[in-house]
C-alpha positions, 0 to 999 in steps of 0.5 A: 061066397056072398057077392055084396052090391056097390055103391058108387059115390062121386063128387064132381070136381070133389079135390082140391088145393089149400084156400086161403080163405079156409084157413089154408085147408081144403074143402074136404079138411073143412068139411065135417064128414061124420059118415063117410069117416065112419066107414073108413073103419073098414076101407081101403084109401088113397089117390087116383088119378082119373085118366092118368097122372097131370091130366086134366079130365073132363067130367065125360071122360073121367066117368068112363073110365070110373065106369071101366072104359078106356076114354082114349078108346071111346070118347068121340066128343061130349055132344053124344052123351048130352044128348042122351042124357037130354032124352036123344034116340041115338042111330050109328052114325048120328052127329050130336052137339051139345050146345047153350041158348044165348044172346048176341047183339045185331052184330052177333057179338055174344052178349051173355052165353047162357041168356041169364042162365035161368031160362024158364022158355027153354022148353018152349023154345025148343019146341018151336026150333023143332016145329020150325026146322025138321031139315037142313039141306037134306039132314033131320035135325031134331032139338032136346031140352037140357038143363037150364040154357042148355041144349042138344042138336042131333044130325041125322043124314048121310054123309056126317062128319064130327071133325068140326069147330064150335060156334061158340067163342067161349069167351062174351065180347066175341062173335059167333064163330062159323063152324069149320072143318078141322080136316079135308074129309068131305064129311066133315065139310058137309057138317059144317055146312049144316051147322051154319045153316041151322045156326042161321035160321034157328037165329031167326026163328028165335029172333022172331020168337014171342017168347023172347019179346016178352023176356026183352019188355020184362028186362031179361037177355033174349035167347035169340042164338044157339052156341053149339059145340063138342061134334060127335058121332055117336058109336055103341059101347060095351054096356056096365052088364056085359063087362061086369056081370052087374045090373045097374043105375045111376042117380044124378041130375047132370044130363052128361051123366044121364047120357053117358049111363044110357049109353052103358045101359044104366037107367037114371033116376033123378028124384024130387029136388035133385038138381045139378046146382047147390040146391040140390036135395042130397036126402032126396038123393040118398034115399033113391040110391037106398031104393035102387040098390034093393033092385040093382047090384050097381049104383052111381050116385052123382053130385054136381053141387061141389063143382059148381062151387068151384067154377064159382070160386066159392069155398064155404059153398064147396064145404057144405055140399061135401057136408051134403054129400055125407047127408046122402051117404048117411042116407043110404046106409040108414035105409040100406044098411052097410053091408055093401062097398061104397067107394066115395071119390071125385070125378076130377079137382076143381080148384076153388082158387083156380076155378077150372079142372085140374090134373090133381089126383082125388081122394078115394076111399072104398069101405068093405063089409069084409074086415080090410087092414085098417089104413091109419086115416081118421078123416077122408080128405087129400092129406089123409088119402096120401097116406092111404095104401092106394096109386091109382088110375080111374080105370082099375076102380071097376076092377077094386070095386069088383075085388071088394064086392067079390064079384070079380072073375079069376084071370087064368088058371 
């Protein structure tokens, strides 16, 4: 029995609710999707809910379980998988938080939370925060560059709580919050009294920093704080190999992504002119996943762009990264070939009209070499997958792909 390889295609926040401005369709009713609906011819459709019915999943948690872990078992916080995905060696026990370069006035009051975004001295900055601060009240702390305005922090010491509150107001016109424990563990205090030092002095250091004098005199918001949240405690997990029997990788721009395939033992790969915004090169994108599939049994191909859209509100945008997803997946069968399963879903919704995650279920469609029952769907969107065959939750995805790519072990006798 041929064993087939697996190509994993998701689309971050890829679901979505009829936009007025789209003629009351959804991106995905818009979008023209001329590869993905070509296989459809052999594939099975339907919806999924990514953890479980209204639930509204963050990208960290629907990955593990698309990826076949239970999140309510092993999720402890996004700082672990940022770090990761920033380039993190991680030990049991290491407290990780994930965390913005920002700006805040003399009264450390949050002006702009991300330092107008586009920080080019991010890489710099992280440098000297490293060769400034190598230890807070007896624990190593070590800084990684993420992408953008984005940062990890990683704690390593005795004695480490992750039960603690962001410093970061999510909201500008705030200010900085001090960090607090969030129960009555000595741990946990001892986290928070690391956290706020280090906040102190990496505002000094960045206060003081050349860099940011130059991005004042050249009217640009100075990256003169650290926000810094989701505390975690970093634990191994049950690799993508040992559960599945497959050899895999991921292609993404996303660090969360990068961390939470590093955690399962999946390398990363990120080619030229992929990105995590609406720049992204989907070519590029489709073309590594054709490559890596010829390595490995098991590919994530990642795309952040239909996301970011939606945070943005910005609907015709939505639409042409869907088009650019079907790009990379016409990409991957001209060099590859369709002789392999290719799931193609979303993560989580993103409503463009709401502009935040959703507990809506996504569309899903998973395409067999092996002739299915055809499903009575032309084009892949949410009113077609409603007629598909298929109810699911994210975590038995691992188990359909395993069916369809006749990988999967037989339960008893």
């Amino acid at each position: 029995m041929r064993r087939y390889k697996v190509l994993l295609v998701v689309g971050d926040g890829l679901g979505d609710r009829p936009i007025e401005v789209l003629g009351n369709k959804t991106p995905l009713q818009v979008a023209r999707t001329e590869n993905i609906d070509l296989l459809l011819r052999n594939s099975v459709v339907g919806l999924m809910d990514p953890i479980a019915p209204g639930v509204r999943p963050g990208s960290d948690t629907s990955h593990l379980a698309l990826l076949g872990l239970d999140p309510f078992n092993y999720y402890s916080g996004r700082g672990v998988f940022e770090a990761l995905g920033a380039g993190a060696e991680l030990s049991e026990g290491d407290v990780a938080l994930r965390g913005n370069f920002a700006t805040v006035n003399e009264d450390m009051v949050v002006k702009d939370r991300r330092a107008g975004r586009n920080l080019k001295e991010a890489g710099e900055l992280v440098k000297e925060l490293n060769e400034r601060i190598g230890e807070v009240l007896g624990v190593k702390v070590r800084f990684y560059r993420g992408t953008e305005h984005r940062l990890a922090v990683v704690l390593s010491g005795r004695d480490l709580g992750e039960k603690v509150s962001d410093t970061d107001p999510h909201e500008e016109g705030l200010k900085l919050n001090p960090c607090a424990p969030l129960t009555s563990d000595e741990r946990d205090l001892r986290t928070c009294k690391v956290i706020n030092e280090l906040t102190r002095r990496a505002h000094e250091v960045l206060r003081n920093s050349r860099l940011n004098a130059d991005r004042e005199r050249e009217g640009l918001p100075p990256a003169n704080v650290l926000l810094l949240r989701g505390a975690s405690k970093y634990r191994a997990v049950p690799s993508l190999r040992s559960r599945t029997g497959m050899d895999g990788a991921c292609v993404t721009a996303t660090a969360v992504i990068r961390g939470i395939c590093k955690a399962l033992e999946l390398e990363s790969h990120t080619p030229p002119g992929a990105t995590g915004g609406l720049d992204t090169d989907y070519l590029s994108k489709g073309r590594e996943a054709a490559r890596v599939l010829r390595e490995k049994d098991f590919v994530l191909l990642h795309v952040k762009a239909t996301d970011a859209a939606s945070h943005d509100g910005l609907a015709k945008q939505k639409v042409e990264a869907i088009e650019g997803i079907d790009k990379a997946v016409g990409e991957v069968l001209m060099n590859f070939g369709e002789e392999l399963v290719v799931a193609v879903t979303g993560d989580h919704s993103t409503p463009v009209e709401l502009k935040e995650h959703s507990g809506d279920p996504v569309p899903l469609m998973i395409h067999c070499p092996n002739r299915l029952t055809r499903e009575d769907v032309s084009h892949f969107d949410e009113g077609g997958a409603k007629r598909g065959s298929l109810r699911v939750r994210g975590l038995d995805l691992m188990n359909l792909l395993l069916n369809y790519s006749n990988r999967a072990q037989k339960f008893g006798e």
